[in-house]
C-alpha positions in Angstrom: 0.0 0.0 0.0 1.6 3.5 -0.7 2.3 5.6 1.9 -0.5 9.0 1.8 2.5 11.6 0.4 3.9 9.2 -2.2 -0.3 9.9 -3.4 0.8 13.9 -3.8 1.7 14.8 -7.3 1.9 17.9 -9.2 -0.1 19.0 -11.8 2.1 17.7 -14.6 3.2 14.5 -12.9 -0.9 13.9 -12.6 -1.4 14.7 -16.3 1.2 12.0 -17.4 0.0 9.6 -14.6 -3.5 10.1 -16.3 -2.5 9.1 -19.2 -1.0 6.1 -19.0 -3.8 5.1 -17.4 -6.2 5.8 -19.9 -3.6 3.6 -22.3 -4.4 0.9 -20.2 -8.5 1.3 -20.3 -8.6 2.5 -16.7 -11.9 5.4 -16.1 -10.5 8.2 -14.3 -13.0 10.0 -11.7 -11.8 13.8 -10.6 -13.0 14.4 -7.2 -12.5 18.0 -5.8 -12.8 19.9 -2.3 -11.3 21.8 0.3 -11.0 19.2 3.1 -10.7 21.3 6.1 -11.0 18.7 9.1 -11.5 15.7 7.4 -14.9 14.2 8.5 -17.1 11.1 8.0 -19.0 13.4 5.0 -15.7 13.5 3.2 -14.4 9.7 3.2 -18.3 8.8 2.3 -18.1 11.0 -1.0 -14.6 9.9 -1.9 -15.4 6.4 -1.9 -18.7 7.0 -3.6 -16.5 9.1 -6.4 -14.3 6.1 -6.4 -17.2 3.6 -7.3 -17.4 5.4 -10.3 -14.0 4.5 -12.2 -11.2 2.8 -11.3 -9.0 5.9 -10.6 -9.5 8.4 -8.6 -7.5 11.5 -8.6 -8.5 14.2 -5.8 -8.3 18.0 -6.3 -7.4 19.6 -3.1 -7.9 23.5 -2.8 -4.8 25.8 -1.8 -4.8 27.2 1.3 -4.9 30.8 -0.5 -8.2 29.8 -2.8 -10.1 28.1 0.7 -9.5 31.5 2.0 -10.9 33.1 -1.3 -13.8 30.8 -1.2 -14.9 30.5 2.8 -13.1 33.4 5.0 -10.6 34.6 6.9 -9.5 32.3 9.6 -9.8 28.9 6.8 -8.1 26.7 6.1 -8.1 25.0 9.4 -5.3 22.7 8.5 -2.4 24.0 5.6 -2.5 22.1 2.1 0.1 20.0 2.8 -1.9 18.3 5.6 -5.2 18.1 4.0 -3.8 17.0 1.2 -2.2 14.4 3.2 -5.1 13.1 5.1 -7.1 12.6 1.5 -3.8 11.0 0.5 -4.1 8.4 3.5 -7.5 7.4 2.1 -7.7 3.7 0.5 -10.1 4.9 -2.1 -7.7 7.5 -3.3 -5.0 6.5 -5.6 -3.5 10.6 -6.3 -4.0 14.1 -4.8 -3.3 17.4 -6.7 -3.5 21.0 -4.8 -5.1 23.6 -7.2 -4.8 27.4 -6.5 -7.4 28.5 -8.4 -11.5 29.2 -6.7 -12.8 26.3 -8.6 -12.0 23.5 -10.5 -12.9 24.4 -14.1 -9.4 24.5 -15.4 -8.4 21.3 -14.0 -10.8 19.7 -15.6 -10.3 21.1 -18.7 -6.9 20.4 -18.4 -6.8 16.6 -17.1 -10.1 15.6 -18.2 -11.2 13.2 -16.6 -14.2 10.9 -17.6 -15.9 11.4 -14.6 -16.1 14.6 -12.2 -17.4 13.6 -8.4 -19.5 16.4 -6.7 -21.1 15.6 -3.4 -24.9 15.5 -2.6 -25.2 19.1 -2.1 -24.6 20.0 -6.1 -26.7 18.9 -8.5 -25.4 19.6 -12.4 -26.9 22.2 -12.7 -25.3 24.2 -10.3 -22.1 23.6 -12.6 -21.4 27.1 -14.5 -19.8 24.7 -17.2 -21.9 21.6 -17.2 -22.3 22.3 -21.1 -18.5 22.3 -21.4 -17.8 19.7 -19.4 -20.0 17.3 -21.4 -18.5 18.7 -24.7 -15.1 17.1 -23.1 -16.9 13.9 -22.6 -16.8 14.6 -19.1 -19.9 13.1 -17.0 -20.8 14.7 -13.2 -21.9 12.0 -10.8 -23.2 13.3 -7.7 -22.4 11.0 -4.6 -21.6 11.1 -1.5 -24.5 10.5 1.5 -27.1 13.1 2.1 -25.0 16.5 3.2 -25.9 17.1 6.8 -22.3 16.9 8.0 -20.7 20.4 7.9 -17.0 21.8 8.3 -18.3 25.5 9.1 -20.8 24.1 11.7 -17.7 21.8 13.4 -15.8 24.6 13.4 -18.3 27.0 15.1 -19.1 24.4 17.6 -15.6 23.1 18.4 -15.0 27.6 18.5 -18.0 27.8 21.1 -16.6 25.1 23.9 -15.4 27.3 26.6 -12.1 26.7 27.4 -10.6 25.3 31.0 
């Protein structure tokens, strides 16, 4: 079993990892978040993403773009560690940090066959659904039903008084 940083690649080690996968007839899934304190949510819509191809490559957010997309005072955790802890997760064969405030690029630029989003998107909440498709690129929403929340962890881990 690989260890969870030997799953940490770079964008253009991913890309020539993807391919030769695709030589070999493998379906590559594309999952994406920003992971802040891994939770029981998370694992549940990473192995549902895996159940949809053989490889699954995860998408981890920067620390500077989980700032851009959910406030000062995130990330929790840097990159490095939640990109780590998606790393130690059997279901996950690579992770790639992305800087940018979502993952349109990415897929354009690795596309996979399938894009994972979790229970609480539907396609067409995907600005580029259309585009997506035209790559050949399906979105299969899995996961379990979202009622497990990193902002409401936070605030309730923030509100324990302190000894």
């Amino acid at each position: 079993m690989r260890s969870a940083e030997s799953k940490i690649v770079t964008r253009a080690a991913l890309r020539e990892l993807l391919v030769e996968h695709r030589r070999h007839g493998q379906k590559i899934v594309l999952a994406n978040g920003c992971f802040d304190t891994l939770h029981v949510g998370h694992t549940r819509y990473l192995e549902g993403a895996r159940r949809e191809g053989d490889i699954l490559a995860v998408a981890v957010n920067s620390d500077s773009s989980v700032c851009n997309l959910k406030g000062s005072g995130r990330p929790i955790l840097p990159e490095t560690a939640r990109a780590a802890l998606v790393g130690a997760l059997r279901a996950v064969d690579y992770v790639v940090v992305f800087s940018e405030d979502n993952v349109e690029v990415l897929l354009a630029e690795l596309r996979p066959d399938v894009h994972a989003k979790g229970t609480d998107y539907t396609p067409r909440m995907f600005r580029s659904a259309r585009r997506l498709t035209g790559f050949g690129i399906r979105v299969a929403i899995v996961g379990d039903a979202k009622n497990h929340s990193t902002r409401e962890f936070i605030d309730s881990v923030r509100k324990v008084p302190h000894a």
